[in-house]
Each structure stands twice: as C-alpha cells, then as structure tokens.
C-alpha positions in Angstrom: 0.0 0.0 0.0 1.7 3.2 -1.3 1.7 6.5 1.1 -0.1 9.5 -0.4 1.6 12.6 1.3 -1.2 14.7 -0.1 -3.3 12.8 1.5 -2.0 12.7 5.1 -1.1 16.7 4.1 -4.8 17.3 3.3 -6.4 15.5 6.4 -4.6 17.7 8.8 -5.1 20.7 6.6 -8.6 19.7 6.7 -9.1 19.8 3.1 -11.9 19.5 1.5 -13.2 16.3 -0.3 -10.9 15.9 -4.0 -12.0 13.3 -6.4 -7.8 11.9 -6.4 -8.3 11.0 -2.8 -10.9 8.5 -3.8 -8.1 5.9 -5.3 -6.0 6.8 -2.4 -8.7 5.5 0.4 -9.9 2.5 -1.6 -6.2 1.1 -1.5 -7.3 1.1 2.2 -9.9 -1.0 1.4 -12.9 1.8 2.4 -15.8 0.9 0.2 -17.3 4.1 0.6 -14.4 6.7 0.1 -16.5 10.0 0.5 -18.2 9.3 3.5 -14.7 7.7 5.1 -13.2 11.1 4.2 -15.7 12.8 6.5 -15.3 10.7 9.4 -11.3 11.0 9.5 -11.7 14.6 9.2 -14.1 15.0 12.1 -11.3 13.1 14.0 -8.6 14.9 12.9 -10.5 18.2 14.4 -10.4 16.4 17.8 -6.3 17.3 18.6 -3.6 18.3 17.8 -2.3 15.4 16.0 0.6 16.6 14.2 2.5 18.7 17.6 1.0 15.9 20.2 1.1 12.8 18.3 2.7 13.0 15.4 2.3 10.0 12.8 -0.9 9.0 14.3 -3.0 9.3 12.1 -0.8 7.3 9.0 -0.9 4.5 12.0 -4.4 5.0 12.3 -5.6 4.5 8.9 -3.1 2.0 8.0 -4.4 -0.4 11.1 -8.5 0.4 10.1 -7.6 -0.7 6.3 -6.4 -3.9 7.5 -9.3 -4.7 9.3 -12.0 -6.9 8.5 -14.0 -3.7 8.0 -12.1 -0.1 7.4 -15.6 1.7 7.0 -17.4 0.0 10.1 -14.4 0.2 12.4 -14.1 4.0 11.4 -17.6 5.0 11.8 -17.6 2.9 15.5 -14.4 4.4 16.3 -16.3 8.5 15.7 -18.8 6.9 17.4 -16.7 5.8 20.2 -14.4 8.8 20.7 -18.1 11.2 21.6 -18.6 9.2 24.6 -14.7 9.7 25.9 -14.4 13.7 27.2 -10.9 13.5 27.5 -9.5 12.8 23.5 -5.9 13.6 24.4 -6.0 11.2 27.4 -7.5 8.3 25.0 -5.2 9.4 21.7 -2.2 9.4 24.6 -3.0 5.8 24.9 -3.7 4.3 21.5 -0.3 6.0 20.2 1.3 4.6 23.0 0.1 1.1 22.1 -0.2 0.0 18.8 -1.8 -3.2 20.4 -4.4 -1.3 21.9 -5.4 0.7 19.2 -5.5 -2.6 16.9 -7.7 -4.4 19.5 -10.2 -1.3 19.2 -10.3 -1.2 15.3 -10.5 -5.4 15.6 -13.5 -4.9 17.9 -15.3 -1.9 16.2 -14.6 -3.8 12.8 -15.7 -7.5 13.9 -18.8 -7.2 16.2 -21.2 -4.5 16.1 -22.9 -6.3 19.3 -19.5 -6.2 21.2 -18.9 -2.7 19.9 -22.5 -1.8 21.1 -21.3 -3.2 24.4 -18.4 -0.8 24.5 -20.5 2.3 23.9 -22.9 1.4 26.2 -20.4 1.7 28.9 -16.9 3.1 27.6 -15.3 2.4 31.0 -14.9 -0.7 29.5 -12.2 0.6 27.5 -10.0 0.2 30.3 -10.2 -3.4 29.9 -9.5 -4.0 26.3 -5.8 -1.3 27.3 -4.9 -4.5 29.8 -2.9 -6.8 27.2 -2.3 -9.6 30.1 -6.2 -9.5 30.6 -6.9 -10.0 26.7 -4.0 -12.3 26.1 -5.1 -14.9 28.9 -8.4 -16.7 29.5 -10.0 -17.4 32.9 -10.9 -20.5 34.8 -13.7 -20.9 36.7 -11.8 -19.6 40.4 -10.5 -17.0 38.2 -13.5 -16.1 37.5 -14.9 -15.7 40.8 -12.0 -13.3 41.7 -12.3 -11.3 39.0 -16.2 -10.9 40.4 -14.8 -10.2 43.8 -13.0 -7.6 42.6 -15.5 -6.3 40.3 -18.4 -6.4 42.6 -16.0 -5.4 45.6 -18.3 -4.3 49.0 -21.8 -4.6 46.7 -21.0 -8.3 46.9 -24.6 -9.8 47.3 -25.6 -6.7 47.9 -29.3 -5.7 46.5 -27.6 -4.7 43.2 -25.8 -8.4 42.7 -28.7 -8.6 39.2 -27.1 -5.6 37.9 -23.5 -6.5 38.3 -24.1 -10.0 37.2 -25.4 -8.0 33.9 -22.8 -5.9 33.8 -19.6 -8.6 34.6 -20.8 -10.5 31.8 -20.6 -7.6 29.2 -17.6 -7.1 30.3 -16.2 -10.4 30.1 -18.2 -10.9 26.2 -15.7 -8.2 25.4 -13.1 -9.9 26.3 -13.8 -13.2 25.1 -14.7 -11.9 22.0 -11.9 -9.5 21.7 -9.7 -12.4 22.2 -11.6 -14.5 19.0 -11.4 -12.0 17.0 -7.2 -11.5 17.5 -7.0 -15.4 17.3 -5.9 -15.5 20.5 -7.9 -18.5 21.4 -9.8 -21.2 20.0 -13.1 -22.7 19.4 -12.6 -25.3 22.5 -11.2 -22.6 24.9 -13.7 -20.1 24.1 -16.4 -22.4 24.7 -14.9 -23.4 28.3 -14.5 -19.2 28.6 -18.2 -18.8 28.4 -19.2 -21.9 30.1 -17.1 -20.8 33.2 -18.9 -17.5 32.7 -21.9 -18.9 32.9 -21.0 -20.9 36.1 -20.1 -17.8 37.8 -23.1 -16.4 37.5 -24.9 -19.3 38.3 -23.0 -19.3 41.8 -23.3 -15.6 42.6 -27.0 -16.0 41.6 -27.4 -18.9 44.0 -26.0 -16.8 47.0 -27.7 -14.3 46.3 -31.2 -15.8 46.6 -29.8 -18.1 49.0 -29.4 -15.1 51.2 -32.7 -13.7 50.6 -34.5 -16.7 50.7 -33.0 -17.5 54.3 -33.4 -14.2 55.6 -36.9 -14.7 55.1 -37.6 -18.2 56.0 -35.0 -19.8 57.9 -32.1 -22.3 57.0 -33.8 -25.8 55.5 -32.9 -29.1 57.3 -33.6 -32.8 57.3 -33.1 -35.9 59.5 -29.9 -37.7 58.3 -30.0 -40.9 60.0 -33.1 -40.5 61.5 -31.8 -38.2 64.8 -29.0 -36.1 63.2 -30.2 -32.8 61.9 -28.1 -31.6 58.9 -28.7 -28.4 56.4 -30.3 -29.5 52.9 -27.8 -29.1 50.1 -28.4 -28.0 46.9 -26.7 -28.1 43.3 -27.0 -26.8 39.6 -26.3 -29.4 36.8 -25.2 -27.8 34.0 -27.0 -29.6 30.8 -26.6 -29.3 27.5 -23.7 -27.1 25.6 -23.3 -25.6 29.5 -22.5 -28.8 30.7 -20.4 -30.0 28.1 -18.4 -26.5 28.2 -19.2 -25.9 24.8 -21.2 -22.8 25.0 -21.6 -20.4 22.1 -22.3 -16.2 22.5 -26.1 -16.4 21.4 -26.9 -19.7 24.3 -29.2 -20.0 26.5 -28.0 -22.0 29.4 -30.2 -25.9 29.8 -30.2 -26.4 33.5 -31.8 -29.1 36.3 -31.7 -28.0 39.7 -32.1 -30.2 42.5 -31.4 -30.5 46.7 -30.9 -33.3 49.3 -34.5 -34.3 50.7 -37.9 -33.7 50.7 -38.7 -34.8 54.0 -37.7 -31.3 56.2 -38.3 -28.0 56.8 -36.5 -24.6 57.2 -35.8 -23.7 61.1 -34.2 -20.2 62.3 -31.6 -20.1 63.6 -28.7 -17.1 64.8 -27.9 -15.9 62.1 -31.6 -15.7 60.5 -33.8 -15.0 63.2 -37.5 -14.9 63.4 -38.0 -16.6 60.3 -41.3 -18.6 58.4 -41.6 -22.3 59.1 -42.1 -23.7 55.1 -41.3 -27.4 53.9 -38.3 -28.1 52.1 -39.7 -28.3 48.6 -41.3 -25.2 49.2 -38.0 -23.7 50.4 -35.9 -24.8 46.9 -39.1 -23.8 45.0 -38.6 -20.1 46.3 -34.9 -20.5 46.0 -34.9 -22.0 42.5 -37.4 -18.9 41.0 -35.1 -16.0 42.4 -32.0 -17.5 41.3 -34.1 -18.1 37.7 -35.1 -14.7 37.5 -32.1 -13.2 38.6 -30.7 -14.8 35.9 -32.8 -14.9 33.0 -34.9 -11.6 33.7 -34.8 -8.3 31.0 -33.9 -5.4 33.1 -32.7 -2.5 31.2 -29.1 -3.9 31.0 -30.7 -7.1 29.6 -30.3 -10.8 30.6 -27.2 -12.3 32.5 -27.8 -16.0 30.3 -31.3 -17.1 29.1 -32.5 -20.1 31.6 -34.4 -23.4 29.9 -35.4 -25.6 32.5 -36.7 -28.1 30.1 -34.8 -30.9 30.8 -35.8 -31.4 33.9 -37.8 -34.3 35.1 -41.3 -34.1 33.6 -40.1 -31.2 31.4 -42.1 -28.3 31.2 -45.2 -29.6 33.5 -42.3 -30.7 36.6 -41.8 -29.2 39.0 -39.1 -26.5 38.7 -36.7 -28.4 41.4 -36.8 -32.4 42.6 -35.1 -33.8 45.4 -32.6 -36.7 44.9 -35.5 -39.3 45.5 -37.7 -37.7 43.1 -35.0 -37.7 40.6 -34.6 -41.4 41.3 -37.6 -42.5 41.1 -38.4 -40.8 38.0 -36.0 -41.4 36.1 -36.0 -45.3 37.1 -40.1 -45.5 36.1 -39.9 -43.0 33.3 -37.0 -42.0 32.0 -36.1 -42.3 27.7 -33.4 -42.9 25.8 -33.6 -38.4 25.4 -32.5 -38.5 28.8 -30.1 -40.8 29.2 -27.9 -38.8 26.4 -28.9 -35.5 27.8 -27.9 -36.4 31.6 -24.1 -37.4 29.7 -23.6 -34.2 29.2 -24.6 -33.4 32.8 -22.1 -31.3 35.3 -22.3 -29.4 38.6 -22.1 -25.3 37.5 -22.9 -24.3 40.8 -23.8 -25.1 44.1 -22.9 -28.4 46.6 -20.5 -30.7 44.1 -20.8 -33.8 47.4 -25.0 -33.4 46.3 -24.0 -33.4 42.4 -21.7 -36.7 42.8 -24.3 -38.3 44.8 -26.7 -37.7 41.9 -24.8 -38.9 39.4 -23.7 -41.8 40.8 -27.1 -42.7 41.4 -27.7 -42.2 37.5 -25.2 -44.1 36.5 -26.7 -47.4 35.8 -29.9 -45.5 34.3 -27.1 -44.0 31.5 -24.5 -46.4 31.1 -25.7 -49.7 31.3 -23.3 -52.6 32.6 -23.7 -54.6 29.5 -22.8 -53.7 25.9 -26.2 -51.8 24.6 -27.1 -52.2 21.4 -30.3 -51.7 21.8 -29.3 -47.8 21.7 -28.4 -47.8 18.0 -32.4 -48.7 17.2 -33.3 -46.2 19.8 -31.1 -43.1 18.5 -32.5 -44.2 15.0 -35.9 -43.8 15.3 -35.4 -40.8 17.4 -33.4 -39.3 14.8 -36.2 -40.3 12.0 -38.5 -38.7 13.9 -36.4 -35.5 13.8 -36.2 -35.4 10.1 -40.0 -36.1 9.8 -40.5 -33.0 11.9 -38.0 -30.8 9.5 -40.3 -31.8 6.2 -43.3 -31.4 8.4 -42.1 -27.9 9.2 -40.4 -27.1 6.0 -37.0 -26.6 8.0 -34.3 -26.2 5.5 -32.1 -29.0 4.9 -29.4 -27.2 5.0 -30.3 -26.2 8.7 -26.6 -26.4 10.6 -28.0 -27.6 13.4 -30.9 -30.2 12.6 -30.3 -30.8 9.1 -28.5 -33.7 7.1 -24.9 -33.5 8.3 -25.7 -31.0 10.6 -24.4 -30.1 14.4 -27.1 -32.8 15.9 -25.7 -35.8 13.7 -22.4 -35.0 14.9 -23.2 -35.3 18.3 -25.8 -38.6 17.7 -22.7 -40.1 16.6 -20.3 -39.5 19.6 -23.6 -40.0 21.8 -24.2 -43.7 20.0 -20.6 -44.8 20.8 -20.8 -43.5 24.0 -24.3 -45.2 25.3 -23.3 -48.2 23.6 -19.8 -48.7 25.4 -20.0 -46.3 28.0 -20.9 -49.2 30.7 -17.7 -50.7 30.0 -15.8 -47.9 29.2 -15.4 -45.0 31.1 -12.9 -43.1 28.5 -15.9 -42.1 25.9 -17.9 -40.7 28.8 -18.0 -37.3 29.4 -20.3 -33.7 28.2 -17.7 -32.7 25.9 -18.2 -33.8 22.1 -14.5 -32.9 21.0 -13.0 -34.6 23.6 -15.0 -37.4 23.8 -14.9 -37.7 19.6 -11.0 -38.4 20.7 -11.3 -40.8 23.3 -14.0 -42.7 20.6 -11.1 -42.3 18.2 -7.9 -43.5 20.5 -9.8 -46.5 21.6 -10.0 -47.5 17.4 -13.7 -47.4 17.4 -13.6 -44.9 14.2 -10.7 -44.6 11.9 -8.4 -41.4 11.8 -9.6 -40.2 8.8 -13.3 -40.5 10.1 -12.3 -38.5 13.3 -10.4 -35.6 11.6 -13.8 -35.1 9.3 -16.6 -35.0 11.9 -13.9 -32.9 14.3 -13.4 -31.0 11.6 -17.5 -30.4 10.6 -18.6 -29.8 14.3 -16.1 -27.3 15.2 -16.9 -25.3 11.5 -20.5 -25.5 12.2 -20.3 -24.5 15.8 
C-alpha cells in the first residue's frame, strides 16, 4: 500500500473532499471513500495530531484498512471517541500502544454487538488497554476473583442482578476480543463462556440463597433419622453448559435439585424470626429467584437465558426435585432423550458432594453394565422422527443444526458410541463432544480419517 503525502497533508489541513483521494482511500480497502473522508476529518478536528502525536493518524488509517472492515471500524471508532471527554487522554493511549489501538479497530470492525457493548459503557475501555487481561483466559476460580473484585463491597448486595449484567458484558468483550485477534480457540472459548456462565450461576445462587433464608429460615432434614443436617443443593449444567461448549447467542439448559424432601426450614442465629415452610417449598422459592435473577430483561438485559426443560417431567415438573424424586423418576420414566442429555450433565454451581451423589445414582440409568445395542435402534428412530418434523415444518435442509450433516448428527454419533460402550468404558464418557470424539477415536472405534472429518464439521459448524 503506497503513502499518499497529499493525502495525510490534506487530512490535517482539513481539506476538502478531491476526487484523487478517492483511489487513495480504496487502497485502504474503504468501500465508501466520500463518506470515510468525512469521518477521518471529524477526528482529525479532535487534537492536535501533528504537535502531540505525530504519525498517528498514517498509524491509524493503516491499522483500520487492514481490518475486517475499514468503513465500520471507522464510523464505530467516531462513534466511540463522543462518549470519551478527554481525546488527548485516549489518543495518549492508543499512540502509545499499537496493540491497543488494533484491539479497538478489531472490535469496532468485527462485532457490532461487542462494539455496542463498549458504547454502552466506555469504561470498559479500560479493559481492552490491559494486554495480560486480553491475552489470557479465565478459569472458573479466576473467574470468581475477578467478580470479587469487580463487585468489591456490593457483593450480594441488593444490586448483585445488575452487576451480574454488567460482569458478563464485560467479560463478552473480552472473550470476544480475544476470538477476533486469534488468540484462542473454538474449545477454549467455549470453556471461557461456560465458566462465565458458572459464575453467574454461583453468585445467583447466594444471592437468593441469602434472601431466601433471611426470610424463611435455613432448610434441614433428618440424616439418619436423629442427626439434623442443612439441605444441600446443586445446579447441573446440561446441555452445551454442561459440556463446556457454550456459544455467545446460548441460553443455558439447566436441572436444579437439593438433598431431601422430608424437612423443613428452622431459624436459627444468624436468620432469626424466620417462616416455618417445607423443604420443597423452600428450593421452589430458592430455585425462581436465582431463575429470575438470571434470565430476567432489566434495562441492561439478561445475564444468560434459563431453559429448564430438561428437567424431570419437562415443562409440567416441578421447577426443582429432590434426589429421590430424581430417582424414582427417572428409574419409572426416563427415555433414551434422557439418558444422552444427563451425559452431558455437570455441577455449574452449588454443593459438588449433592451433584456426585446424583450422578452416581444415574449411573446405571445412563450407562448400562452390559454392551447396549439396543441404543443404535433407539437413536434411529429418534433421529427419524427429527427429520419427519423438518419436512413437516419445511425446515431447510441445510439447517446447521438439525439438518442432514448437521451439528445434531455429529453429536448422535459421539452419543451412540458413548451409550453403547459407556458401561464398559469409562474413556468415551463425558459432556464434551471434541473430547469425547477423541477418546471414541484412541480407543480405534472410528478410523483417523473418520475423526479428523466429523472434528473438523462440528467445530466449522459450531
């Protein structure tokens, strides 16, 4: 790409628009070279480039017209630079940092929804100048410092819905900052979001926790049938959540569930003159504030949307079962539906002891001791059934997800193997399709060549 010196000459003479800069600007890749011409000027009128930061704007230019979008990233960055009131402070730090200024133009060119995000808050900026926080991802404890640190003395405090809101915008910008500079990929950011989500689950939880036992005392049962002991309670993360595979646009497929039925909630010190309720009552409360702390639309939106689907008796359950309801049902009721969405069950939040208890308890339901065969007959007719809804609904068959091909064979595949040998072998178990597509491979139940192509399809149409 050749330097015009008239050009640069003319943009901090402020110039008006000349027919030869045209050819000049489209070598920069702007689509719409008149327009692009009035947004650079409008920022050139915002310092004084050439005695404060001289070369800046050749920089500038140079990094927008290598961007995945010169004219969007410039019209986001004008947009940008009217909600900061200090322009020397911010053009002080982008001509200090080449890397910051690309991770702006990346962010403005790449995602209009992140670049929304940014407006919407520009302290946010801040975040995006941090190169250790946008070259690193998090872990789940990592997480959970970062909110500590974020949420500081407000921890569940009253405004713990708004923070959640406003921690996860945060952290999309980073995540997604972080895809768009290849600095991850498609398995990390999944685990990225998932350990979002898992944070917010857990905040949630104490939160309405708090609130719940404030009001109506601390729930406890009869272990044993004379020791008393506090009713535990756990989120299994289902679905892309549980196998830490989630995308920017999921919702988040959970089960809740607690210890026993058979108590009630007693106050005690700490929550005095409390409300004598039963223990399903108790969780009932519990599990509809954490929900809608969650899933409600405030004005900063949704933390995740919640589907509770999956739950015993779906949609007509009840919205939390204790460990012998889950037994029970699932022993007299449960389908083959089931059995592959509880392998892609995990604990995102709450008491892990309760959450190994349950699944241990599952185990035989899922993975049956003997080899099951009987699953390939199963998954088939489930999965004709699927493509007799598609032509009954006139879904495309080109649909990513449900059509021939699609995301859902993928994982029908790995689910097959696994249900089939999973009784005998506990290497194909587990939530995660990639991994588990390897462990499927290793143990020579597909050939290499099969592997690399369905790793290969999931992870493009993901």
């Amino acid at each position: 790409m050749t330097d015009n010196l008239q050009l640069y000459n003319s943009i901090h003479n402020c110039d008006p628009w000349e027919e030869s800069f045209e050819k000049s600007l489209r070598e920069y890749n702007f689509i719409e070279p008149k327009k692009a011409w009035k947004n650079i000027l409008t920022l050139s009128r915002q310092s004084n480039f050439e005695g404060l930061f001289p070369g800046f704007i050749k920089s500038f230019i140079k990094t927008i017209g290598s961007s995945y979008n010169p004219d969007l990233a410039l019209n986001n960055f004008e947009r940008f630079t009217e909600t900061i009131e200090d322009k020397n402070y911010l053009y002080t730090i982008l001509y200090n940092s080449q890397e910051t200024l690309k991770s702006l133009i990346v962010l403005f060119s790449g995602s209009q929804i992140l670049t929304d995000t940014l407006l919407s808050d520009p302290s946010f900026f801040e975040w995006i100048n941090n190169s250790e926080i946008i070259n690193n991802s998090r872990s789940k404890d990592e997480f959970m410092r970062a909110y500590y640190e974020f949420s500081g003395e407000q921890y569940l405090d009253i405004n713990t819905p708004e923070l959640l809101r406003k921690f996860k915008k945060r952290e999309y910008i980073r995540i997604g900052l972080r895809d768009l500079l290849d600095k991850t990929d498609f398995e990390e950011t999944g685990r990225d979001l998932s350990c979002l989500a898992d944070l917010s689950l857990q905040v949630a939880y104490e939160y309405a926790e708090k609130k719940i036992k404030e009001k109506y005392g601390v729930p406890y049962y009869k272990k044993n049938k004379e020791q008393l002991k506090e009713i535990e309670f756990s989120i299994l993360g289902m679905g892309k959540l549980g196998g830490l595979e989630l995308n920017y646009s999921s919702d988040i497929d959970l089960i809740y569930i607690y210890t026993s039925s058979n108590g009630e909630t007693q106050e005690t010190e700490n929550y005095p003159d409390t409300i004598n309720i039963s223990s399903h009552e108790y969780f009932t409360k519990l599990a509809e504030l954490l929900t809608k702390t969650i899933d409600e639309i405030t004005s900063d939106g949704n933390v995740f949307r919640v589907d509770l689907n999956l739950r015993p008796e779906g949609a007509t359950g009840p919205i939390v079962n204790s460990l012998e309801s889950c037994e029970i049902y699932y022993q007299s009721w449960g389908r083959l539906w089931e059995r592959q969405a509880l392998m892609k069950a995990r604990v995102s939040a709450g008491s892990e002891s309760l959450g190994k208890l349950f699944f241990s308890m599952m185990e035989p339901f899922v993975y049956r001791k003997n080899i099951d065969f009987s699953a390939v007959k199963e998954i088939t007719s489930m999965k004709e059934k699927i493509n007799q809804n598609i032509q009954r609904k006139n879904i495309s068959r080109r649909n990513i997800k449900l059509g021939k091909g699609g995301i859902r064979e993928v994982e029908f595949t790995v689910q097959t193997f696994q249900l089939i040998f999973g009784g005998r072998e506990k290497r194909v178990r587990g939530g995660n399709t990639i991994k588990a597509l390897k462990s499927i491979y290793k143990l020579n139940f597909i050939e290499e060549i099969e592997y690399k192509k369905l790793k290969k399809a999931y992870i493009f149409l993901r």
